[in-house]
Each structure stands twice: as C-alpha cells, then as structure tokens.
C-alpha positions as CSV (number, residue, x, y, z in Angstrom):
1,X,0.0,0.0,0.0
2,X,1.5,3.2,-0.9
3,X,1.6,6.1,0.8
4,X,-1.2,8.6,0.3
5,X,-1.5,12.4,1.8
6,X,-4.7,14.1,2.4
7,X,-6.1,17.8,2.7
8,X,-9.2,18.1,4.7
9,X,-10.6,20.9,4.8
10,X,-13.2,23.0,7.1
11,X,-15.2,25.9,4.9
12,X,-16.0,29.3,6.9
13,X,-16.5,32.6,5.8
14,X,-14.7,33.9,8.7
15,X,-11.9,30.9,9.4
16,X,-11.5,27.4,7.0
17,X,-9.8,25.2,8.4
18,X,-7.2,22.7,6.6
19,X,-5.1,19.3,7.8
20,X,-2.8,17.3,6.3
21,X,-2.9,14.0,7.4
22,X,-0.4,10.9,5.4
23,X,-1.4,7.4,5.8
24,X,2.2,5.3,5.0
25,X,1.4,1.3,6.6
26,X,-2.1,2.3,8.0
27,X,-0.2,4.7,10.4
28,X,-1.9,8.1,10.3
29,X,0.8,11.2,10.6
30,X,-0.1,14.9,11.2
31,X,1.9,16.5,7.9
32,X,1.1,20.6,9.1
33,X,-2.4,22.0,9.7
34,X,-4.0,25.4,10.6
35,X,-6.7,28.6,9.3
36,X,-7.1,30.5,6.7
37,X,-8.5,33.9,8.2
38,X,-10.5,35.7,6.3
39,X,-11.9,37.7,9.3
40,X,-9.9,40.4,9.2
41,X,-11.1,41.2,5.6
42,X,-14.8,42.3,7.3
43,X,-14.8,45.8,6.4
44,X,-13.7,44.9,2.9
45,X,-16.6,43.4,0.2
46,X,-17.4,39.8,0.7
47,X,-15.5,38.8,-2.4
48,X,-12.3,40.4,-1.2
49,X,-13.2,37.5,2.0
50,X,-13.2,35.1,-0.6
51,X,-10.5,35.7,-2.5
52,X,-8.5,35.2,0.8
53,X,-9.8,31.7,0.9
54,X,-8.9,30.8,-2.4
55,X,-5.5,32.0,-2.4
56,X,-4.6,30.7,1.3
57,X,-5.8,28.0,0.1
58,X,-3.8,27.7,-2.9
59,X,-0.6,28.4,-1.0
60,X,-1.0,25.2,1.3
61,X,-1.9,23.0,-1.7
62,X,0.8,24.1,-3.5
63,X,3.1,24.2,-0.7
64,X,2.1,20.4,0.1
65,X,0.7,18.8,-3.1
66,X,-1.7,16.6,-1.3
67,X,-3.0,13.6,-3.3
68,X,-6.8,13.7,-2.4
69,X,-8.4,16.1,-0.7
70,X,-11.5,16.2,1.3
71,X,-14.0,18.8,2.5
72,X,-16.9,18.9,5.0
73,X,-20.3,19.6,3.5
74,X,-22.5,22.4,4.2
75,X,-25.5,21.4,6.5
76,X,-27.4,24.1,8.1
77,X,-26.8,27.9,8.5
78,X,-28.7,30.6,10.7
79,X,-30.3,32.1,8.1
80,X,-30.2,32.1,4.0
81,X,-27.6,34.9,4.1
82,X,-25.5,32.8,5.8
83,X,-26.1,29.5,4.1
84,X,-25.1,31.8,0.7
85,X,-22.0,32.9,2.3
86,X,-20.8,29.7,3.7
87,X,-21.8,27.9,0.5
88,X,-19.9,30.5,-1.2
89,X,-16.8,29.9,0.7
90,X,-17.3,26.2,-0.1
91,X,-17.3,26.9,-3.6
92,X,-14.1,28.4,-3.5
93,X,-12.3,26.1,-1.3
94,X,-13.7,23.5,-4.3
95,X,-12.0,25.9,-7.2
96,X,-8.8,25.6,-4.9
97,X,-8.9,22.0,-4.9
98,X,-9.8,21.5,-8.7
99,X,-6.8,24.3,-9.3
100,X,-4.5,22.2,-8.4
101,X,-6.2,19.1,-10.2
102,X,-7.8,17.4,-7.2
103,X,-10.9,16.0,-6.8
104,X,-12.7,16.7,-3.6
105,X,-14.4,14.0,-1.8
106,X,-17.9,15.1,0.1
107,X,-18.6,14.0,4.0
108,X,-21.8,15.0,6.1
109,X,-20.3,16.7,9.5
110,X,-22.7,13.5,11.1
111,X,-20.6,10.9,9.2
112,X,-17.5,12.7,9.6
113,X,-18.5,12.7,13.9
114,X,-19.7,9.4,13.7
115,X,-16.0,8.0,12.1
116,X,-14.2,9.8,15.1
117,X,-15.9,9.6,17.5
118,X,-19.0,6.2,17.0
119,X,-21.4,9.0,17.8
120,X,-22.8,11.4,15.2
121,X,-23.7,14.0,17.3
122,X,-20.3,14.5,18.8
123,X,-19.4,18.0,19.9
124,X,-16.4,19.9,18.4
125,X,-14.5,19.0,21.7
126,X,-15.5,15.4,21.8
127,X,-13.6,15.4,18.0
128,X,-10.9,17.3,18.9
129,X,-10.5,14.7,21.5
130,X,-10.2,12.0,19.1
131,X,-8.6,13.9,16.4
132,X,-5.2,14.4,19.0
133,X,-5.4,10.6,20.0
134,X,-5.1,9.3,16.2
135,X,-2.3,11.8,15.4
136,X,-0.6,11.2,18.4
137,X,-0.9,15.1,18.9
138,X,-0.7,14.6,22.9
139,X,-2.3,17.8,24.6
140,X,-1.8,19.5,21.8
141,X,-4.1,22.5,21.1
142,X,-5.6,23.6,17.9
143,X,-8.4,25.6,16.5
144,X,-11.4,23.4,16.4
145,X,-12.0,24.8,12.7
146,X,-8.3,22.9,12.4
147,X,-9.8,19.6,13.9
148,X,-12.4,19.6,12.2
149,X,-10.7,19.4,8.8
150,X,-8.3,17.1,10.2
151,X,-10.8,15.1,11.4
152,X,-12.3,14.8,7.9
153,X,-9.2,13.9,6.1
154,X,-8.5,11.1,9.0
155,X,-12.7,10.2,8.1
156,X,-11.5,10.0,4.3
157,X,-8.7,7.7,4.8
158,X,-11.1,5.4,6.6
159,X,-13.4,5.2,4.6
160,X,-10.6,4.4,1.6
161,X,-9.2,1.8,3.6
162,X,-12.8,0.4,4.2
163,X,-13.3,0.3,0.7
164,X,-10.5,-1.5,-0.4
165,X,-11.0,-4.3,1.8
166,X,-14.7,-4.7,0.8
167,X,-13.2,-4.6,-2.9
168,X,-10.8,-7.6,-1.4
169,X,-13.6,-9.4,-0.3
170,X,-15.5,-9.2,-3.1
C-alpha cells in the first residue's frame, strides 16, 4: 500500500480550516495544519473575503501537493444569508482543490462525527479529543475549525481503507 496524503478541509466565511494527514502502513501522521482567516477582511466586500480563501488556500496546496483532498459539507446555517456565504466559501475552497487538479471528496459533519468519535452527534471538543489521539498530537491544542478538517481527512482515509477491503472481499 502506498503512501497517500490528504487535505481536509473545514469551509467558513470567517476561518476554513485545513489538515494534512499521510497514511504510509495504515499509520496516520499529522503533515502541518492550521486557518485561513478571512476575518480580518470584514470591512472589505465579501468577495475580497473570498479571494482570501482561495488564495490561502492555494498556497498550502501548492506548498504540500496533497494527493486527495476532502472537505466537509454544508449542513445548516442561521439564516439564508449565511447559508449563501458559507456555501460560497465552499465553492471556493472547491475551485482551490480542482486548481490544483484534485478531486474533492464530500462527507456530512454527522458521518464525519460518527468515524471519530461512533457517535454522530459529537461536539467539536469530543472530535478534537479523538482527532489528537489518532495523530498522536498529545495535549496539543488547535483551532477546532483545524480539527475539524483534520478530522475529515482522518474520516476520508477510513473510509478508503474500508473500501479497499470490501473490494478484497468481493
């Protein structure tokens, strides 16, 4: 089984999250991780907010040349304007992605819970949690926008290795 690295990523219109997580032998290994803040770009127009997510973005990927990548999918918002805005930022985490010829791979925040943690209502903390035991992060603190796209990459590779074994068995 070859090695294989993985960008997960956390969309926000305020902070997205990204991970790097590399599987070599089953053995998951934190690569670099952290948040692309568009925050500070408030008092500008939302599209200068976006074009800070695409190009932080496009720094890491090109920076680390992931093989996959993976992203959390939008579920709910408080309102439309902010289901528009976080879809948005989606969309240009997506464009990111497909710049640098990846394909992104889709996972429901319950599924991505549910992988970490066997429950699908898991609260960011209760991921975090997890997220630090599978890396072998220790105490280690980070953002939970960070976990959380770590924790999708680590959801990713499971789900890979799950289907490779099925395809074994079949």
């Amino acid at each position: 089984m070859a090695d294989l690295t993985v960008i997960g990523i956390d969309p926000g219109s305020r902070f997205t999250g990204w991970g790097i997580v590399r599987e070599a032998s089953g053995v998951l290994s934190l690569v670099d991780c952290g948040l692309v803040h568009s925050e500070g770009q408030k008092n500008k127009c939302f599209s200068a907010r976006l074009a800070r997510i695409y190009s932080g973005l496009n720094a890491v990927l090109g920076s680390h040349n992931p093989d996959e990548a993976a992203m959390e999918q939008v579920f709910t918002a408080k309102n439309a304007a902010s289901a528009l805005k976080l879809g948005q930022a989606r969309g240009v985490a997506v464009a990111a992605c497909a710049a640098h010829g990846l394909d992104v791979s889709d996972y429901e925040p319950r599924l991505v819970k549910n992988s970490l943690t066997g429950v699908g209502s898991a609260d960011k903390e209760q991921v975090a949690f997890m997220v630090r035991r599978m890396l072998n992060l220790g105490q280690q603190r980070l953002a939970l926008d960070t976990t959380d796209a770590l924790a999708v990459a680590i959801c990713h590779l499971g789900r890979r290795r799950l289907a490779r074994l099925a395809a074994k068995v079949s």
